[in-house]
N, C-alpha and C positions, 0 to 999 in steps of 0.2 A: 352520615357517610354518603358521599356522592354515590351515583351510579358512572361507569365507565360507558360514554355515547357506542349508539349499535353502529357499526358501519355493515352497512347492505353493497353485499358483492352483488352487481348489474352485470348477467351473460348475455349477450345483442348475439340475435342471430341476422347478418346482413345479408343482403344479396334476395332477400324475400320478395318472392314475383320474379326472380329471373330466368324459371322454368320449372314446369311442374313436378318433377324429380326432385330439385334440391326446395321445395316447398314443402313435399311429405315430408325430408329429412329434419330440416327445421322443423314441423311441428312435431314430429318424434321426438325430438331434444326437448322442445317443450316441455313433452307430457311425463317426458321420463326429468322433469324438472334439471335438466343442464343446461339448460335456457332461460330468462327470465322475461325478455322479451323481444321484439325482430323489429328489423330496418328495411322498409316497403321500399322497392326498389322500383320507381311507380314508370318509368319506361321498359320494365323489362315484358318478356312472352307472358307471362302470367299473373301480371299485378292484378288484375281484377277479381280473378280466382283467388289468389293469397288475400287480397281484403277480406274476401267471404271468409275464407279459412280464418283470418285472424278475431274475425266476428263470432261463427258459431264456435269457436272455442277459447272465446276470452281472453286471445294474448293480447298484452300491452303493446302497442304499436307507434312508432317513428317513421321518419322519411329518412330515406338512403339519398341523400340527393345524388344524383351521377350528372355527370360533364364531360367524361370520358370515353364511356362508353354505347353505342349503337346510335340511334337517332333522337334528337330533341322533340322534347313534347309542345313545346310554343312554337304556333305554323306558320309564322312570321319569320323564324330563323331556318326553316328547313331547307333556304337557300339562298345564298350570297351571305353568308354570317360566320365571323372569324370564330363561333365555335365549332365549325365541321369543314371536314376535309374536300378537294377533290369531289369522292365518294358521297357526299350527302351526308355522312356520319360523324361523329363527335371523334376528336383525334386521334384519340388512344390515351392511355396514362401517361408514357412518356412525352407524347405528343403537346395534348397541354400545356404540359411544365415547362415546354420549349418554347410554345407563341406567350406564351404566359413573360419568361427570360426575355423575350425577344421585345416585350412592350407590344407584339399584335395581338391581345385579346383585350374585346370590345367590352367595359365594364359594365356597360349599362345592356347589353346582348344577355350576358351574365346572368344580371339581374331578373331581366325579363323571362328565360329560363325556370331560375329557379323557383320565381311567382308561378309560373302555369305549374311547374313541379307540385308545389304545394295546394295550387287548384284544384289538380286532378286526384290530388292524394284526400284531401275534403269531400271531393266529389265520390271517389270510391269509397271511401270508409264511413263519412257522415261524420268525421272529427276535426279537430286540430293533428298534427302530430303531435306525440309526447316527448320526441326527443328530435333531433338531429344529428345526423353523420353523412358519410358521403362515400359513396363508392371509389375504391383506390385511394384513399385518403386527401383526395382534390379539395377538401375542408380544411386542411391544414396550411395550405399555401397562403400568406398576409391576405393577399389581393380578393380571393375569392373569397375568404372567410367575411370580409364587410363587406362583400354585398349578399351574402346568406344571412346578415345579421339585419340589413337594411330591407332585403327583401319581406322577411319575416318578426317584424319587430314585435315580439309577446315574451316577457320575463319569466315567464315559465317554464319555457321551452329551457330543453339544457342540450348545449351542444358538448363535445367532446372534447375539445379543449379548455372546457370549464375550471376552475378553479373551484374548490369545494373547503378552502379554509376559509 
């Protein structure tokens, strides 16, 4: 008699490192196991804190990659670069999906991005990431998805648009 395969429900808590409020909350959820693991949001106020927090209490940890939102972490784009505004700052969610429509976002600016993304997320944590996602779901756009796939090329990583059959 066969056994019926386990499916393991994954609860992401995202937005981890985006201030130190919704960092205790996330590891509340944790503890109180409604959580199973978090997505380092490695430009936000508090990424470096939420590393530690993810560290001295063992949560499984991903990169939130963001695009969207506040300032880029690669200092090469922090001016004249079709992912930020005016302002200095990444465009907003809708924003994006508009230079994105419009064919002005730089693929390889992109790229570059999400490489120091996942530099700084190595550098804080002292790992790979175990997963990937992305703030406002800017991971699900064609365009941006091959180059998070290009950027970070490791089969083990599982992003969220994965296929699981």
């Amino acid at each position: 008699m066969s056994q019926e395969p386990r499916i393991k429900l994954v609860v992401t808590g995202d937005d981890f490192g985006y201030c130190p409020h919704r960092d205790k909350g996330i590891v509340d959820c944790f503890h109180a196991k409604v959580v199973t693991n978090v997505s380092l949001i490695i430009n936000g106020s508090s990424a470096a804190s939420a590393a530690s927090l993810a560290r001295r209490y063992n949560i499984p940890i991903g990169l939130h990659a963001n695009l969207s939102e506040g300032l880029p972490v690669c200092a090469e784009l922090k001016q004249n670069s079709s992912l930020i505004n005016f302002k200095g700052v990444f465009h907003g969610k809708m924003g994006i999906r508009k230079i994105l429509s419009q064919g002005l976002l730089d693929m390889l600016e992109v790229r570059k991005e999400l490489c120091a993304q996942i530099k700084l997320f190595r550098e804080l944590t002292g790992m790979n990431p175990q997963h990937m996602d992305s703030h406002q779901h800017v991971h699900v756009l064609p365009a941006s998805w091959q180059q998070r796939v290009l950027s970070f090329n490791n089969p083990v990583i599982f992003f969220t648009c994965h296929s699981y059959h």
